[in-house]
Biopython code that builds the backbone (N, CA, C, O; Angstrom):
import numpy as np
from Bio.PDB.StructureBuilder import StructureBuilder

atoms = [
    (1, "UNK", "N", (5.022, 11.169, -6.581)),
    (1, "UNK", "CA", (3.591, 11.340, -6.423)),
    (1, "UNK", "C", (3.152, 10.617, -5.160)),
    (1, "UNK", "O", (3.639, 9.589, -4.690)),
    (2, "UNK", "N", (2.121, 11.359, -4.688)),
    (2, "UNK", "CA", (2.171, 10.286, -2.884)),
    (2, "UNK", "C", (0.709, 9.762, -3.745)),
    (2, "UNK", "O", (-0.083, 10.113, -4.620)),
    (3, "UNK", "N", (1.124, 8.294, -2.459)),
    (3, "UNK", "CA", (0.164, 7.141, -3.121)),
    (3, "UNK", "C", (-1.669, 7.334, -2.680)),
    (3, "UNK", "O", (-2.402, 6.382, -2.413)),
    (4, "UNK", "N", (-2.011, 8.502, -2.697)),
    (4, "UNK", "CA", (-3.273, 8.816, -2.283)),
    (4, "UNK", "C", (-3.509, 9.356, -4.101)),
    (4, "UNK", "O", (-4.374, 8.792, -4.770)),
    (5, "UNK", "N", (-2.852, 10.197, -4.562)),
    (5, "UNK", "CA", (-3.222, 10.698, -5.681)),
    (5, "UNK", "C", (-2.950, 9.268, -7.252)),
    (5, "UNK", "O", (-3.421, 9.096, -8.377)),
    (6, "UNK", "N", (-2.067, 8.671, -6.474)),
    (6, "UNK", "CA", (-1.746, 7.322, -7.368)),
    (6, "UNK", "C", (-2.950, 6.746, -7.997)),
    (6, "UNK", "O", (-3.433, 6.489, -9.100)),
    (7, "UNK", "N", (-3.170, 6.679, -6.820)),
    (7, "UNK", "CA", (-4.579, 5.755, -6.784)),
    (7, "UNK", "C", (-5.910, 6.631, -7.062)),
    (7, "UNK", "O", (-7.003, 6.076, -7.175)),
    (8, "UNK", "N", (-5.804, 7.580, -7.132)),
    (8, "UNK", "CA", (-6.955, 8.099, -7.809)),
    (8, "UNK", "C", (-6.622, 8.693, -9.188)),
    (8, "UNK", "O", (-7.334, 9.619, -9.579)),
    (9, "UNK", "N", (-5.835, 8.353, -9.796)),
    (9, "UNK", "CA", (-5.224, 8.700, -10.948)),
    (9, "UNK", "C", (-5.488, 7.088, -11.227)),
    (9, "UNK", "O", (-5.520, 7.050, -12.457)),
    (10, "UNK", "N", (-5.700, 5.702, -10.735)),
    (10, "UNK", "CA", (-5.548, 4.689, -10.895)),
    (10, "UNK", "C", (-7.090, 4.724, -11.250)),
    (10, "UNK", "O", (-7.515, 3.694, -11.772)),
    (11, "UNK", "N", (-7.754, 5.483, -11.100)),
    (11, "UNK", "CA", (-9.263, 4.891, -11.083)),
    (11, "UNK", "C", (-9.596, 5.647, -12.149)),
    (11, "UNK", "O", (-10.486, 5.368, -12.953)),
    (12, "UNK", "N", (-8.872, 6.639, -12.174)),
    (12, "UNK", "CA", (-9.186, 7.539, -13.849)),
    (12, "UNK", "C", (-8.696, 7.205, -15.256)),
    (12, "UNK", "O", (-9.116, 7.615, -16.338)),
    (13, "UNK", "N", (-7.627, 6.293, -14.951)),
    (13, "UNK", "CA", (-7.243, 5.465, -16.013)),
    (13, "UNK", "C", (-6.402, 4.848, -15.820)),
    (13, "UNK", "O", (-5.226, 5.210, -15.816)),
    (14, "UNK", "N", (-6.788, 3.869, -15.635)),
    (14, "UNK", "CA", (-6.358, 2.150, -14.920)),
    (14, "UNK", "C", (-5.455, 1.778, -15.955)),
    (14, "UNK", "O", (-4.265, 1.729, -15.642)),
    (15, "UNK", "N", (-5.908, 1.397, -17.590)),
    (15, "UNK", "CA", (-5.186, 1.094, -18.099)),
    (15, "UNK", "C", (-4.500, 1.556, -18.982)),
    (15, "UNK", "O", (-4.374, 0.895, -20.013)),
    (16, "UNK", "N", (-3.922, 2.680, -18.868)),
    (16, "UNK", "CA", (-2.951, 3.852, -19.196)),
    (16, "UNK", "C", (-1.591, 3.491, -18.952)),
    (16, "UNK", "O", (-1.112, 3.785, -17.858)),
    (17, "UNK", "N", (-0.867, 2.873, -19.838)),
    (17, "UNK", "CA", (0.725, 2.544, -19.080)),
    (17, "UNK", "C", (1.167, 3.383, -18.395)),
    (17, "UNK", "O", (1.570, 2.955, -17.313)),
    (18, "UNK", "N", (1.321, 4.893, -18.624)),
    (18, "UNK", "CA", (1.975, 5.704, -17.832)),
    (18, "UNK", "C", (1.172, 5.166, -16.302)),
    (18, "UNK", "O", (1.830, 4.546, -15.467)),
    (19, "UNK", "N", (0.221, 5.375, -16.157)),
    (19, "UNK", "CA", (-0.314, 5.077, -14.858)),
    (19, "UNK", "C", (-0.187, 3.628, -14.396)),
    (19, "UNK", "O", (-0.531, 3.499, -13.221)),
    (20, "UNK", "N", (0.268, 2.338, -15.075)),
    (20, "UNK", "CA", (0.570, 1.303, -14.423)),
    (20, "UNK", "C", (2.250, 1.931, -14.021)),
    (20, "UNK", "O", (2.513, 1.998, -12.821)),
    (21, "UNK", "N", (3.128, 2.288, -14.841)),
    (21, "UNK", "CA", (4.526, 2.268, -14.437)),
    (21, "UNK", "C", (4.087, 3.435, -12.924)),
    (21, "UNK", "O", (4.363, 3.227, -11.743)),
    (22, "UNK", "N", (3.590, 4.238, -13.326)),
    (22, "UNK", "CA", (3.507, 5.170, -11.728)),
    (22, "UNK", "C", (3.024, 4.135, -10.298)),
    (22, "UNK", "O", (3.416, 4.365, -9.154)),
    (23, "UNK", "N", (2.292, 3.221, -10.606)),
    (23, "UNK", "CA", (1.339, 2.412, -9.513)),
    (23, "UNK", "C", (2.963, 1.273, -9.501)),
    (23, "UNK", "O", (3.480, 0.731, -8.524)),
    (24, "UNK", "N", (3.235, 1.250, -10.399)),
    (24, "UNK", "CA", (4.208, -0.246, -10.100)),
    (24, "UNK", "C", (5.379, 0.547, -9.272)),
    (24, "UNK", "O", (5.918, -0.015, -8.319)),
    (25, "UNK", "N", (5.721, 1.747, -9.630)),
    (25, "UNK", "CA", (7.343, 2.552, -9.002)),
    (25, "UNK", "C", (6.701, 2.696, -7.269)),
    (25, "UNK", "O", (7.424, 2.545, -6.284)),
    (26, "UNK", "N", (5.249, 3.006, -7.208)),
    (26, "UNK", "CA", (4.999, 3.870, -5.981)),
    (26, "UNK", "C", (4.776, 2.334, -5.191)),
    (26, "UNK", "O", (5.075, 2.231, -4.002)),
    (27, "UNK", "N", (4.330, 1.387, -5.818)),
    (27, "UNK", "CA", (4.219, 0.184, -5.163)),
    (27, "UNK", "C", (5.655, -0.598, -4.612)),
    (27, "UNK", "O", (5.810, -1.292, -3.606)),
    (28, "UNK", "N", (6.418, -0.293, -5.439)),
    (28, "UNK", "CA", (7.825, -0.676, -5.352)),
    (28, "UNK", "C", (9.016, -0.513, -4.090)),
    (28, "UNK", "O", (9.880, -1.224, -3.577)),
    (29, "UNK", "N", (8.351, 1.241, -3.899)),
    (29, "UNK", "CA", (8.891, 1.524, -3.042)),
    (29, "UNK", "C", (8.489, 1.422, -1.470)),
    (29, "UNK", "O", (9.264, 1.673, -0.547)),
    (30, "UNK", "N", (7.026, 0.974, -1.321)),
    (30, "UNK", "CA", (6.416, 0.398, -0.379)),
    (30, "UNK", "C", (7.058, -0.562, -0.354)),
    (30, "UNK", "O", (8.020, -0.387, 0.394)),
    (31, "UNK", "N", (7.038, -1.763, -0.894)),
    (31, "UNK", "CA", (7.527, -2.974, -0.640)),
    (31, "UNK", "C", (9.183, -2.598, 0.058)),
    (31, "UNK", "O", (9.646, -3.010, 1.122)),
    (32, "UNK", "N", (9.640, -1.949, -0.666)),
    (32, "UNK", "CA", (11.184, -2.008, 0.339)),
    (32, "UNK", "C", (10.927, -1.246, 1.351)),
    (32, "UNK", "O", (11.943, -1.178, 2.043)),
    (33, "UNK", "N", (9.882, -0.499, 1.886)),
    (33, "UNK", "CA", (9.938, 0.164, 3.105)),
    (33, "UNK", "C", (9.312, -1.160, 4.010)),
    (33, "UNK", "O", (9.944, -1.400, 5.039)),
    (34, "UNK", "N", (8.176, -2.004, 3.733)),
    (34, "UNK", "CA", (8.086, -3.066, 4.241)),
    (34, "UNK", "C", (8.584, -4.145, 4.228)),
    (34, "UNK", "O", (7.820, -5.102, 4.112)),
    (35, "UNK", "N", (9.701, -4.333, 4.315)),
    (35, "UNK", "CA", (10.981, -5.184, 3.517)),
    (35, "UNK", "C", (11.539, -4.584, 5.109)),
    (35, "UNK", "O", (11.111, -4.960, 6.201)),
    (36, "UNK", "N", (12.361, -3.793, 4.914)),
    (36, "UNK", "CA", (12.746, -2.636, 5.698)),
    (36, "UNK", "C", (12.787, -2.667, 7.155)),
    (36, "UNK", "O", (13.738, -2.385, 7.885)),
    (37, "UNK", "N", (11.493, -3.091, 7.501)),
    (37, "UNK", "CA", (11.211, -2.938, 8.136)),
    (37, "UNK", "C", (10.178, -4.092, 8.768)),
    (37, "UNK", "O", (9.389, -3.702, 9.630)),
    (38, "UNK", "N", (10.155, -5.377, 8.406)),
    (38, "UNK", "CA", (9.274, -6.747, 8.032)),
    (38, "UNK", "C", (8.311, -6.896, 9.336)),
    (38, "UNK", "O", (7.105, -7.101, 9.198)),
    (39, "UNK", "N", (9.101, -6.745, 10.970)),
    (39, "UNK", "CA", (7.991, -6.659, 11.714)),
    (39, "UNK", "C", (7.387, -5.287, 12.783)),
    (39, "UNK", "O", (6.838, -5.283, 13.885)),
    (40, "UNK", "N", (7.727, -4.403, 12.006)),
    (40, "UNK", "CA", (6.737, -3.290, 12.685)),
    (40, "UNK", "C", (6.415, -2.256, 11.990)),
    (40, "UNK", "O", (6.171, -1.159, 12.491)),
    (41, "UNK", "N", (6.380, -2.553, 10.580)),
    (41, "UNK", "CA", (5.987, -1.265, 9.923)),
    (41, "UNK", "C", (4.283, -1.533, 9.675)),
    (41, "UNK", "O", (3.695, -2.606, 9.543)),
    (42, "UNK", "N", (3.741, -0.133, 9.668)),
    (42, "UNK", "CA", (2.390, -0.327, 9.709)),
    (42, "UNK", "C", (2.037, 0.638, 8.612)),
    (42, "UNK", "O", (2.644, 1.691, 8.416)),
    (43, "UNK", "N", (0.780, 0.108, 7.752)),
    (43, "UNK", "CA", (0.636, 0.549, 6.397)),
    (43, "UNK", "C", (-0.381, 1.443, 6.705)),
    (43, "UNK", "O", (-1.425, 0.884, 7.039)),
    (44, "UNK", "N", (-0.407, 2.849, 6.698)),
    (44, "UNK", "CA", (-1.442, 3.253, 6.204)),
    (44, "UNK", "C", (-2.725, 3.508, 5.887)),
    (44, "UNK", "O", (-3.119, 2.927, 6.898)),
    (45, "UNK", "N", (-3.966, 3.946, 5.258)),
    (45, "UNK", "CA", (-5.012, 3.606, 4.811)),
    (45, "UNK", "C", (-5.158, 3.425, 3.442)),
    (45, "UNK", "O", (-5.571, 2.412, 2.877)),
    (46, "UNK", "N", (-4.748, 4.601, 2.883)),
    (46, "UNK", "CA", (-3.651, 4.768, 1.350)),
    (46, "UNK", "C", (-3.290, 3.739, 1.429)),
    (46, "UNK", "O", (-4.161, 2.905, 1.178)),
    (47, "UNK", "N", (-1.771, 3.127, 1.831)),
    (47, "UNK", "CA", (-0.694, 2.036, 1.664)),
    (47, "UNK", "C", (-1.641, 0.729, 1.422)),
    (47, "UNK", "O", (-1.659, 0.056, 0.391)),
    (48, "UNK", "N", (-2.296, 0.550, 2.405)),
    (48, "UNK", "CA", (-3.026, -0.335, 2.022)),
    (48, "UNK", "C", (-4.336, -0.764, 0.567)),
    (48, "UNK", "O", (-4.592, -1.722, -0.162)),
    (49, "UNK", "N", (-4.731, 0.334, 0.754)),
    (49, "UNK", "CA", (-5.195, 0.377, -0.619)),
    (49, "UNK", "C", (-4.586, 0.075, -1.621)),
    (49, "UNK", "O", (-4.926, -0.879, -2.322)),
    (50, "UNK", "N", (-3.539, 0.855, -1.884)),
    (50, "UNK", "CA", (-2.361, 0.289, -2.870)),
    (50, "UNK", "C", (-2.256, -0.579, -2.935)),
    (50, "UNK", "O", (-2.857, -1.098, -3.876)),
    (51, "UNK", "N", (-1.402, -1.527, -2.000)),
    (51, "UNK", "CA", (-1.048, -2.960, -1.745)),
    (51, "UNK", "C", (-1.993, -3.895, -1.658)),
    (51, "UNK", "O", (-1.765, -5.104, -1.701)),
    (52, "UNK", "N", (-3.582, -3.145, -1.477)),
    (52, "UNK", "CA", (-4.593, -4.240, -2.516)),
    (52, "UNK", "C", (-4.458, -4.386, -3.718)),
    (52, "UNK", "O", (-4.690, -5.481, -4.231)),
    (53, "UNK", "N", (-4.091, -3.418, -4.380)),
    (53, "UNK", "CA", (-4.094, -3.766, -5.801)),
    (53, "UNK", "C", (-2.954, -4.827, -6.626)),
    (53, "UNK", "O", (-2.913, -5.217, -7.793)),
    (54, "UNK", "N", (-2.153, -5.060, -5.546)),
    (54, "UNK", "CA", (-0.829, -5.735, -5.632)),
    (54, "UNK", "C", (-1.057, -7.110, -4.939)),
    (54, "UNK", "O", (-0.331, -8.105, -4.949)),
    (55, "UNK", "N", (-2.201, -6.913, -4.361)),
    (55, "UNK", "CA", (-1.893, -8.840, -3.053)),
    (55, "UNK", "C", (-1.400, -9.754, -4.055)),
    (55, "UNK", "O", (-0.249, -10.162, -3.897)),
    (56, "UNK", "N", (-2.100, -10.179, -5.126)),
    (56, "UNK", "CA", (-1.411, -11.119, -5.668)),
    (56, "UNK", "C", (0.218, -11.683, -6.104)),
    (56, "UNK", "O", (0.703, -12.774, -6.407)),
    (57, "UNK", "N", (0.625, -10.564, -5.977)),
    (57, "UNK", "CA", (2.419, -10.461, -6.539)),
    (57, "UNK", "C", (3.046, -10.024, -5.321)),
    (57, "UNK", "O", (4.129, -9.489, -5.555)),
    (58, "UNK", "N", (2.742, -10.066, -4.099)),
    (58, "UNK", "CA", (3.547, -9.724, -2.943)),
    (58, "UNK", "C", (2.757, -10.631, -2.108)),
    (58, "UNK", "O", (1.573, -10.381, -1.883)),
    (59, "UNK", "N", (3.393, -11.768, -1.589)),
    (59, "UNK", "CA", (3.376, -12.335, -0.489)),
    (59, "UNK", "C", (4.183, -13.176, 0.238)),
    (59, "UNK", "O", (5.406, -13.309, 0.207)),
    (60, "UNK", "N", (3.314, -13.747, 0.921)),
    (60, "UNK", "CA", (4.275, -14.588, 2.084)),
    (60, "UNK", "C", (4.822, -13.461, 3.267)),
    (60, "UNK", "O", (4.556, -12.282, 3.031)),
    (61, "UNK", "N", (5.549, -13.766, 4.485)),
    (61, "UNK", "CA", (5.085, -13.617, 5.575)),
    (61, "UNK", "C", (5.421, -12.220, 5.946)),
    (61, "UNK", "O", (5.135, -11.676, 7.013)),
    (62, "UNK", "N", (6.069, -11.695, 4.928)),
    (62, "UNK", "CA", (6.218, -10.019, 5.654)),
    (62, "UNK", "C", (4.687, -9.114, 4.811)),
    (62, "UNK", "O", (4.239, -8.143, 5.421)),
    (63, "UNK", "N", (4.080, -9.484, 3.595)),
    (63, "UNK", "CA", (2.695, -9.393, 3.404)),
    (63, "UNK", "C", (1.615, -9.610, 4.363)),
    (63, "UNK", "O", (0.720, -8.847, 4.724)),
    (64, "UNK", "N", (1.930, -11.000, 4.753)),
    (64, "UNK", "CA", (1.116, -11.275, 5.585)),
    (64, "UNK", "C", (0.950, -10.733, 6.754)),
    (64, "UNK", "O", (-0.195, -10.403, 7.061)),
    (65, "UNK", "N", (2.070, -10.504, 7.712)),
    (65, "UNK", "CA", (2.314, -9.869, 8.566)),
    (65, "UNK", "C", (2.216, -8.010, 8.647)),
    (65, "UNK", "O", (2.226, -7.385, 9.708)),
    (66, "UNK", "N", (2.124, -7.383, 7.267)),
    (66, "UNK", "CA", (1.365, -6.334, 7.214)),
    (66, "UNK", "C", (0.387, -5.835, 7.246)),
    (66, "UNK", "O", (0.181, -4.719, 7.723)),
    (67, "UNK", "N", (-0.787, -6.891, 6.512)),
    (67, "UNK", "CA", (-2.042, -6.900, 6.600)),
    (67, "UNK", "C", (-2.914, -7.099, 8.113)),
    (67, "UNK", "O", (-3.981, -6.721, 8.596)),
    (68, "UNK", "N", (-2.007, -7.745, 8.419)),
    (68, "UNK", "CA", (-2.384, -8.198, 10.118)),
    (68, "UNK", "C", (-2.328, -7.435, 10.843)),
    (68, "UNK", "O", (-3.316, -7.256, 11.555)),
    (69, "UNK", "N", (-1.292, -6.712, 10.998)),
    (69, "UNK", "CA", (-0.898, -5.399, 12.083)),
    (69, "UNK", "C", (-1.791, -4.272, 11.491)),
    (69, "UNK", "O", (-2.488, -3.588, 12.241)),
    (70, "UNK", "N", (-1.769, -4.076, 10.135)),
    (70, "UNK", "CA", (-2.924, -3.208, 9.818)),
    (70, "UNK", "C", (-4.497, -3.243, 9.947)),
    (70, "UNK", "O", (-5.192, -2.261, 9.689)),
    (71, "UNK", "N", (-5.087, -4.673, 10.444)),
    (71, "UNK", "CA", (-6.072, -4.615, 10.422)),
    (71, "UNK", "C", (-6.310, -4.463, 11.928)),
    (71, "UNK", "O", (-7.115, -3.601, 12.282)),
    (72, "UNK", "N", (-5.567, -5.364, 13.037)),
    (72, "UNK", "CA", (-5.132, -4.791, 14.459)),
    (72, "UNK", "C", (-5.204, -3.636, 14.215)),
    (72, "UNK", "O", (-6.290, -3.171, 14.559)),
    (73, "UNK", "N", (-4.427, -2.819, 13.695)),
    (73, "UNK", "CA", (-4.246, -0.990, 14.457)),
    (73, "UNK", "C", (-5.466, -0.351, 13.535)),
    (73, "UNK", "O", (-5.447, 0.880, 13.530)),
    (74, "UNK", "N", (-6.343, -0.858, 12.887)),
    (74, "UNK", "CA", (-7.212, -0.116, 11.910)),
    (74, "UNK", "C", (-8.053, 0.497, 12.940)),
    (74, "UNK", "O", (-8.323, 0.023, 14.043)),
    (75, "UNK", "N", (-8.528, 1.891, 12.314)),
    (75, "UNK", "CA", (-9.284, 2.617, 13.652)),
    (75, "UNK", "C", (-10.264, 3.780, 12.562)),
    (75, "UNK", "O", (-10.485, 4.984, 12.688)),
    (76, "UNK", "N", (-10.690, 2.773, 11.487)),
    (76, "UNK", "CA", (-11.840, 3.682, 10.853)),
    (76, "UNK", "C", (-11.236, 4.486, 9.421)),
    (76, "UNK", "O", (-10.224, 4.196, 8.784)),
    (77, "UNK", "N", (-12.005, 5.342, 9.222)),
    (77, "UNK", "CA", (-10.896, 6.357, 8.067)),
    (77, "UNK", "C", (-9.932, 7.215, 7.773)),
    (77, "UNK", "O", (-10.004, 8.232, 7.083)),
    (78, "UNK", "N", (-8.588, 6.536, 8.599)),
    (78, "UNK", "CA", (-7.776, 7.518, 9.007)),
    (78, "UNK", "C", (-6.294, 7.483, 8.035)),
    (78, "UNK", "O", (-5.380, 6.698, 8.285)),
    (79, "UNK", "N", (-6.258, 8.488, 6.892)),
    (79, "UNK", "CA", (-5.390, 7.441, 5.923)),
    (79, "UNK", "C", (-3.723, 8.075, 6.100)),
    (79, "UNK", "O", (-2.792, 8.143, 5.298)),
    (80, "UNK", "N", (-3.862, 8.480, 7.525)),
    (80, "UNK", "CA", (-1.983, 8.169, 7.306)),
    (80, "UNK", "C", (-1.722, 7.432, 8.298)),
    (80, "UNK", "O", (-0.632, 7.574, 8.852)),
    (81, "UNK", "N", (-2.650, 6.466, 8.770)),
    (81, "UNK", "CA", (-2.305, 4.941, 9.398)),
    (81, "UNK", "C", (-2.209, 5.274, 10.961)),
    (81, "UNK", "O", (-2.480, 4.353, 11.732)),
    (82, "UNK", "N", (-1.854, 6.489, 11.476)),
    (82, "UNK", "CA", (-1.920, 6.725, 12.939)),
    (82, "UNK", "C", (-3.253, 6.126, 13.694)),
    (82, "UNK", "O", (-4.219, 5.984, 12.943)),
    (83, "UNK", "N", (-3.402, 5.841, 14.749)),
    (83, "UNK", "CA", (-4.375, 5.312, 15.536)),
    (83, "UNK", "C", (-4.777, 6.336, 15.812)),
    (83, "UNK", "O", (-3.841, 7.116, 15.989)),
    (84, "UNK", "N", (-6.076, 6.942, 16.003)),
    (84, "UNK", "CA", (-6.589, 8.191, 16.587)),
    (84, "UNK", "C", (-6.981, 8.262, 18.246)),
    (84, "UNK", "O", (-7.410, 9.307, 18.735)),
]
sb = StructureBuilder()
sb.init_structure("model")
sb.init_model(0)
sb.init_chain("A")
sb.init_seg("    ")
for serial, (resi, resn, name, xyz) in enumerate(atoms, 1):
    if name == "N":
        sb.init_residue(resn, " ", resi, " ")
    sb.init_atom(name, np.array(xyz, "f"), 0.0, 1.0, " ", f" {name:<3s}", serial, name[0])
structure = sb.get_structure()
């Protein structure tokens, strides 16, 4: 499921296990792409959204260092993270 529909499936029923295990797998696999990739991967508008819902359980400096480069390259409402 791409993490645009995640998350709006997240807002339709948040606390639905099926929909936490979907948010935790799709979150999961972000983290190893930013893992992956620790200083130049850039999240998204989606990704980031997601990985708000997660700040608390993912941090330290490759978190940190995502949020940063994402807020640097942020360029308005553009949610597959390209700079326009």
């Amino acid at each position: 499921m791409e993490i645009r529909q995640a998350l709006e499936h997240a807002r339709d029923c948040r606390d639905d296990p099926p929909t936490r295990v979907l948010l935790n797998t799709v979150m999961a696999e972000l983290w190893a792409r930013m893992q992956a990739q620790p200083d130049s991967y850039l999240l998204s508008s989606d990704e980031f959204a997601l990985f708000n819902l997660y700040r608390d359980e993912y941090t330290g400096p490759v978190a940190q260092t995502a949020v940063a480069r994402f807020w640097n390259n942020y360029q308005g409402n553009n949610s597959n993270g390209s700079k326009k």
